[in-house]
C-alpha positions in Angstrom: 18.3 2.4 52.0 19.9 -1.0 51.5 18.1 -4.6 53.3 20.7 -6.4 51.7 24.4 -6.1 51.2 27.0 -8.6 50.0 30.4 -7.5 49.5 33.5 -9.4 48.1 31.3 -12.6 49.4 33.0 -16.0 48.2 32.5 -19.9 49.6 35.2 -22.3 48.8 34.3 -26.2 49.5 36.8 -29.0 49.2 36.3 -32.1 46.8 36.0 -35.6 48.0 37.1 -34.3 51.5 35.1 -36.9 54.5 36.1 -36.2 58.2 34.7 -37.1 60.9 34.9 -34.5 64.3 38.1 -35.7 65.8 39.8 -35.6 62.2 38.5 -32.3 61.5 39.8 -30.8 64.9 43.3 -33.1 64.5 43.3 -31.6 61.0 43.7 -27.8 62.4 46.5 -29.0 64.1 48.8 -30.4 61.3 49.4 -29.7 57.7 47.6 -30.7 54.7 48.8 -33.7 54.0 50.5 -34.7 49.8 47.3 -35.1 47.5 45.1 -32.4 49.7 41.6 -32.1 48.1 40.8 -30.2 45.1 39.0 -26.5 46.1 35.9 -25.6 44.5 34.7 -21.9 44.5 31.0 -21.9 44.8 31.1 -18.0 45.0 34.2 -16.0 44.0 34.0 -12.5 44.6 30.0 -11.6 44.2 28.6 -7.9 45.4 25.3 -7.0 45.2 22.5 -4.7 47.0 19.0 -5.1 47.2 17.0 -2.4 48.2 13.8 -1.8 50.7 11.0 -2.5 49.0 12.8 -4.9 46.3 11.9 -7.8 44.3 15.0 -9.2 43.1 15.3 -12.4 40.5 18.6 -15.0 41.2 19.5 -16.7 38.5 21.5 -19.2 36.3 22.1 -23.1 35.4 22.4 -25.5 38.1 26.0 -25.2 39.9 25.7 -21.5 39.3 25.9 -20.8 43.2 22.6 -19.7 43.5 21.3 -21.7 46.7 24.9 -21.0 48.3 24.4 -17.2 48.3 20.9 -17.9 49.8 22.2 -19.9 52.5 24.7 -17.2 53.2 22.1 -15.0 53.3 20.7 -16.6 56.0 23.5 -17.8 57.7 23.0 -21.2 57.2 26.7 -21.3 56.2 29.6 -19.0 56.7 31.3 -17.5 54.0 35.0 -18.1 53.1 35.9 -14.3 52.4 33.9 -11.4 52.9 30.4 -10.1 54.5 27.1 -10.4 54.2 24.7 -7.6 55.7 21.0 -8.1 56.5 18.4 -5.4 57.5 15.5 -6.6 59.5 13.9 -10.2 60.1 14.5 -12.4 57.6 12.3 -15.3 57.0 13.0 -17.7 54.1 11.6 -21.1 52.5 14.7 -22.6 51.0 14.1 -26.5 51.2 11.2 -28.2 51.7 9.8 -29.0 55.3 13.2 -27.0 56.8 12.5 -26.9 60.9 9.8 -28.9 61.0 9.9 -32.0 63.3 8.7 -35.5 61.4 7.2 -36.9 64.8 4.9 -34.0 65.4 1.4 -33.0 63.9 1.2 -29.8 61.3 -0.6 -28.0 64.3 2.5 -28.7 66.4 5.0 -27.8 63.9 3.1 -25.0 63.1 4.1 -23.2 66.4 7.5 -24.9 66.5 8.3 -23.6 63.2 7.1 -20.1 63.5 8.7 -20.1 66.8 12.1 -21.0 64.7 11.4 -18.3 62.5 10.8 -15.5 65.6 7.2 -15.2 65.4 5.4 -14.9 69.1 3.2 -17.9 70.4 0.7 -15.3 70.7 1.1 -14.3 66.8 0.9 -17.4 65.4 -2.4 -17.4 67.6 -3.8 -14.5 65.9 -2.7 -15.9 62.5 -3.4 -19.7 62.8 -6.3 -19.6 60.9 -4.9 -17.8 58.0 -2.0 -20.2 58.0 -4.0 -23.0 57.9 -6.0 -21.9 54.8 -3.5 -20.8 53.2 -1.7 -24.1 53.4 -5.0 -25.7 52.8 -3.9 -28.5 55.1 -6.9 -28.6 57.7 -7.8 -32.4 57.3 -4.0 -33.1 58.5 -3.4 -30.7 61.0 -3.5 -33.4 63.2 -1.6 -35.3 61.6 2.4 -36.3 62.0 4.3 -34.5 59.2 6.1 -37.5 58.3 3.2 -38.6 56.9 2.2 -35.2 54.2 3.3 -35.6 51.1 6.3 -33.1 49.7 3.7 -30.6 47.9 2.0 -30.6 51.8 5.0 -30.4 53.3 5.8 -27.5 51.2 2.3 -25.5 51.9 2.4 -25.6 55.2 6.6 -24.4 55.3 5.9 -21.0 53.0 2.1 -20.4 54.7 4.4 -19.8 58.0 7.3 -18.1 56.2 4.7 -16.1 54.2 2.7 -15.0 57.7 5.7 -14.1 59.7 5.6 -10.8 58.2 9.4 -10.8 57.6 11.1 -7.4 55.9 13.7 -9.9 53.9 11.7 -12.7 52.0 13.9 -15.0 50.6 12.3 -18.1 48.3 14.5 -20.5 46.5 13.1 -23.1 43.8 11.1 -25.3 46.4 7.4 -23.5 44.3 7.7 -26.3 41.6 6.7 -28.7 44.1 3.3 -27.1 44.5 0.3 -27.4 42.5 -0.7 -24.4 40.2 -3.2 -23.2 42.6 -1.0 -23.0 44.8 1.7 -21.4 43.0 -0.5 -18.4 41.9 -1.1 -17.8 45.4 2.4 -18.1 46.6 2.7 -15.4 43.7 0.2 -13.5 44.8 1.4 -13.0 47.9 5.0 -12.4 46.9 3.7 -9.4 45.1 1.9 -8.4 47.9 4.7 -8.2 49.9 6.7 -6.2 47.8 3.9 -3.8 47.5 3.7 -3.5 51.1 7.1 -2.4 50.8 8.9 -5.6 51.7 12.4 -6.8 50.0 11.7 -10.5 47.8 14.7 -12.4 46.9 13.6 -14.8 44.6 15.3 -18.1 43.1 13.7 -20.0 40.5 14.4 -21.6 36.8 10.9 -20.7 36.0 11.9 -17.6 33.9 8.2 -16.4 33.0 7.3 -16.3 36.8 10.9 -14.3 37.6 10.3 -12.0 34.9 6.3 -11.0 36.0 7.8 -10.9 39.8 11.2 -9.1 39.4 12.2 -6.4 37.6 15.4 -6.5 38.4 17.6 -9.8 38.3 20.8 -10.9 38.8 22.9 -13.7 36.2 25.0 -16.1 38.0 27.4 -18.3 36.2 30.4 -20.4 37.9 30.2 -18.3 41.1 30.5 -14.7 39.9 28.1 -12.1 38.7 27.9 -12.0 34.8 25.2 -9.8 34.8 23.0 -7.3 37.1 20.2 -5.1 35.3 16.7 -5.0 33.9 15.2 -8.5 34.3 14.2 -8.6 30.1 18.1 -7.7 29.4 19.5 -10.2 32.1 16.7 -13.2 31.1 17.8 -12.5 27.5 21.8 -12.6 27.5 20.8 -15.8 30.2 19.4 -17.2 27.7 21.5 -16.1 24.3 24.1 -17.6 26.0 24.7 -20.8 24.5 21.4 -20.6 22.6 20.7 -20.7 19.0 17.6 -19.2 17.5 16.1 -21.0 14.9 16.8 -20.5 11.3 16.3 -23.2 8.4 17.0 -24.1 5.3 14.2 -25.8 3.9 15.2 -29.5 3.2 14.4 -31.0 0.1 13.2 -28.3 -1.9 16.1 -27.6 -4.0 15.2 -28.7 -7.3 11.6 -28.0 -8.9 9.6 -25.0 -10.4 9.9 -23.4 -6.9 13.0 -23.4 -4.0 12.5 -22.9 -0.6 15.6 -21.0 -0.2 15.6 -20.0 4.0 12.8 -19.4 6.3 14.1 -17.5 9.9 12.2 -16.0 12.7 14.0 -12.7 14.0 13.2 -10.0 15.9 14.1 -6.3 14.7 14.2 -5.5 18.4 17.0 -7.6 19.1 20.8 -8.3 17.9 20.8 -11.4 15.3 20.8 -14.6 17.3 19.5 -13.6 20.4 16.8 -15.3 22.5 13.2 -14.5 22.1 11.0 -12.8 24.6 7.5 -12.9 24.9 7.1 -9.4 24.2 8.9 -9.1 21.1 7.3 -8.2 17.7 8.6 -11.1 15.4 9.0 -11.0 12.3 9.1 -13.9 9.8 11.4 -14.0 6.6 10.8 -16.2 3.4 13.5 -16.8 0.8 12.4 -18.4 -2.6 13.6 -19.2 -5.8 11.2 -19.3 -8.8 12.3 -20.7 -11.5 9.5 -21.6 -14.0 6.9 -19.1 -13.7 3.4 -20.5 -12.6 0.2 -19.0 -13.3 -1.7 -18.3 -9.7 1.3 -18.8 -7.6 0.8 -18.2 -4.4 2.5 -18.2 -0.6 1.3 -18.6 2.6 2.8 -19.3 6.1 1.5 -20.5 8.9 3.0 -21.1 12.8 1.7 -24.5 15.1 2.0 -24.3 18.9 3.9 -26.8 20.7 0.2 -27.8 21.5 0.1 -29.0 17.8 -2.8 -26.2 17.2 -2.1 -24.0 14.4 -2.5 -20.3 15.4 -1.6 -18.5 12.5 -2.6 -19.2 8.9 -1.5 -16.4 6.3 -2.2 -16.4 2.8 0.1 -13.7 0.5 -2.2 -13.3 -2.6 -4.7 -11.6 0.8 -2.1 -8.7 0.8 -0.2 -8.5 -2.5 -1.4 -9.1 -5.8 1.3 -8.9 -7.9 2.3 -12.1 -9.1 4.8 -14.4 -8.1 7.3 -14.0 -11.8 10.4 -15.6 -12.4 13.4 -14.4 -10.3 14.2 -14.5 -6.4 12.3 -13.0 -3.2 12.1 -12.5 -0.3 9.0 -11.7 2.1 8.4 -10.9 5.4 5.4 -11.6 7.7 5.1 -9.0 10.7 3.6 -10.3 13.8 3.0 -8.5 17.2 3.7 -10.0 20.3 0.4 -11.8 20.6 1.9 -15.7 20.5 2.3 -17.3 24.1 5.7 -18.6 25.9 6.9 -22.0 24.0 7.9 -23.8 21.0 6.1 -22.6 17.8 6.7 -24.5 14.1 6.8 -22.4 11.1 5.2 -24.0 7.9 5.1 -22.7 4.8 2.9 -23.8 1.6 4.2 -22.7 -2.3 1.6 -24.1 -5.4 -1.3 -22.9 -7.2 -5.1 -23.5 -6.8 -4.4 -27.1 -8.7 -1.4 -28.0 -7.8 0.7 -28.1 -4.3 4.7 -27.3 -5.2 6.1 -27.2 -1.9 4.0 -28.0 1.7 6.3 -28.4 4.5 4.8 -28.4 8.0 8.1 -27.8 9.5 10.5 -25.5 7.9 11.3 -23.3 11.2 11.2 -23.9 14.6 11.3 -20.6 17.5 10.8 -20.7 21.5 9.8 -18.0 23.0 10.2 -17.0 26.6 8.8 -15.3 29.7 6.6 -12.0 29.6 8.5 -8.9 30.7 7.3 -7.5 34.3 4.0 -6.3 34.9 2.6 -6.7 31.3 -0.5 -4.9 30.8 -3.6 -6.7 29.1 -4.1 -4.8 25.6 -6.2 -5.2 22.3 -3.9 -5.7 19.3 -5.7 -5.6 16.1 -4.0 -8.1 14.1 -3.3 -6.7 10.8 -0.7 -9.3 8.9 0.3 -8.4 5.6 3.4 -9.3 3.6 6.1 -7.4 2.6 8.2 -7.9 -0.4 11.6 -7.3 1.2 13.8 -8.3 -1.5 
């Protein structure tokens, strides 16, 4: 059965419009006048269902609508044209230090907000304690508000949301002001609430933590749905869109014995162009010219981390010992998807046991991006040999 249900839901807003009260009012009363404001759809026409039990992943670039359909959600604002259906209490953390009072202490606004939210006096009672350590704010608790920082501030707003027990959890981008620590356990009890059989809406920019929460997301660009799937699909036509995966010529190594003729990182899992995941296999492609033939010639690749550590260091004559003769190639590297989120730097070395022909550090550049949902831990025996493709 559905928790959430948004049908034909759009929010129009006019540009550069101020009024006061009395010139809102007057304003019902009279036509627009020449040189009205200029509309702006934040939502245009977006349906969607989420399901008991659901962790669902919002989103797209900034101006996308994404906090507008949250506050819609929670009827923070009314929509323009059509509904917006909730099943259940709803609790959500949306900005930071919502409903609490600046004046008061974190004990004090620890009742007050919970209140807010439609949690019993003697609830928060029973659950004061957990609160408190979960927020990790008992030095302050009394303590004005006004005077925490935004990452406390923050704490002490989802350890109330997060205790209220709510069947609709909604979270927009407010984690990034939290530390790591707490973060993970923000996470942690995310998951937890989805495995109790709770429905998560979840808002963030921070695609590797959408993709291990949700795994099912929804794209918005300009106001509308472009896309409503599998979070690895939706994360990857997000981020395709607009994106170009590195590919390079190799500069300066036109003339000489040897020519760098391309080096490209591609996946065969994927359509030519498209983003990177994290779980991809990968495959890495080398193009070369020989054109004096070089006794002991030899090839290796190797891939830096954005770190400026080298993780991968592969030497050709390991795998193939035919030699390099005169002519074009091509070979490929084969890696399994053991590299981390990032940017990664392909190099690649051409020369002989005496002589170095062509060393650049930086002929390729690939990012790759979140883990898919729920990735198991796993041995990989890492087995790289070349191919000659060509």
């Amino acid at each position: 059965m559905d928790r959430v249900q948004v049908e034909h839901l759009s929010k129009v807003y006019r540009l550069g419009e101020r009024r006061n009260l009395r010139e809102t009012l007057s304003a019902r009363r009279r036509a627009q006048p020449p040189g009205a404001p200029q509309l702006l759809w934040s939502l245009r026409d977006v349906n969607l269902t989420v399901e008991d039990g659901e962790a669902l992943g919002i989103l797209g670039r900034n101006g996308a609508g994404k906090s507008t359909l949250l506050k819609l959600l929670m009827r923070i604002t009314a929509p323009t044209e059509g509904v917006v259906r909730t099943r259940g209490r709803v609790a959500a953390l949306l900005e930071v230090g919502t409903g609490f009072h600046p004046e008061l202490t974190g004990r004090e606004n620890i009742f007050l907000n919970a209140a807010v939210l439609g949690m019993s006096r003697a609830k928060t009672r029973t659950h004061f304690d957990e609160i408190v350590d979960f927020a990790g704010t008992e030095r302050f608790l009394d303590t004005p508000v006004k005077r925490y920082s935004s990452g406390m501030y923050l704490r002490l707003a989802f350890a109330v949301a997060a205790h209220l027990e709510p069947d609709i959890l909604v979270v927009d981008e407010v984690l990034a002001v939290g530390d790591a620590e707490f973060q993970r356990k923000c996470l942690t009890r995310m998951s937890s609430a989805e495995r109790e059989g709770r429905t998560v809406i979840f808002v963030s920019h921070d695609l590797n933590t959408l993709a291990r929460l949700c795994p099912r997301s929804v794209w918005l660009d300009a106001g509308q749905v472009r896309d409503d799937g599998p979070t690895e699909q939706v994360m990857r036509d997000y981020l395709t869109s607009g994106y170009s995966q590195g590919a390079a010529a190799a500069p300066g190594a036109t003339t000489g014995p040897v020519q760098l003729r391309e080096v490209r990182v591609i996946s065969p899992a994927t359509e030519a162009g498209a983003a990177l995941l994290r779980d991809d296999p990968l495959q890495i492609v080398v193009d070369l010219h020989v054109a004096e033939e070089q006794l002991g010639l030899d090839l290796a690749v190797y891939v830096t981390n954005q770190h400026g550590v080298r993780i991968l260091d592969e030497v050709m004559s390991d795998t193939l010992s035919a030699p390099l003769t005169a002519g074009d190639h091509q070979f490929t590297l084969d890696l399994p998807p053991v590299l981390n989120v990032g940017q990664h730097v392909v190099g690649v070395w051409i020369g002989t046991s005496t002589a170095d022909l062509v060393d650049d550090p930086a002929v390729a550049t690939f990012e790759l991006f979140g883990s898919t949902r729920g990735r198991p831990g796993r041995a990989v025996v890492l087995d790289l040999p070349f191919r000659r493709t060509q």
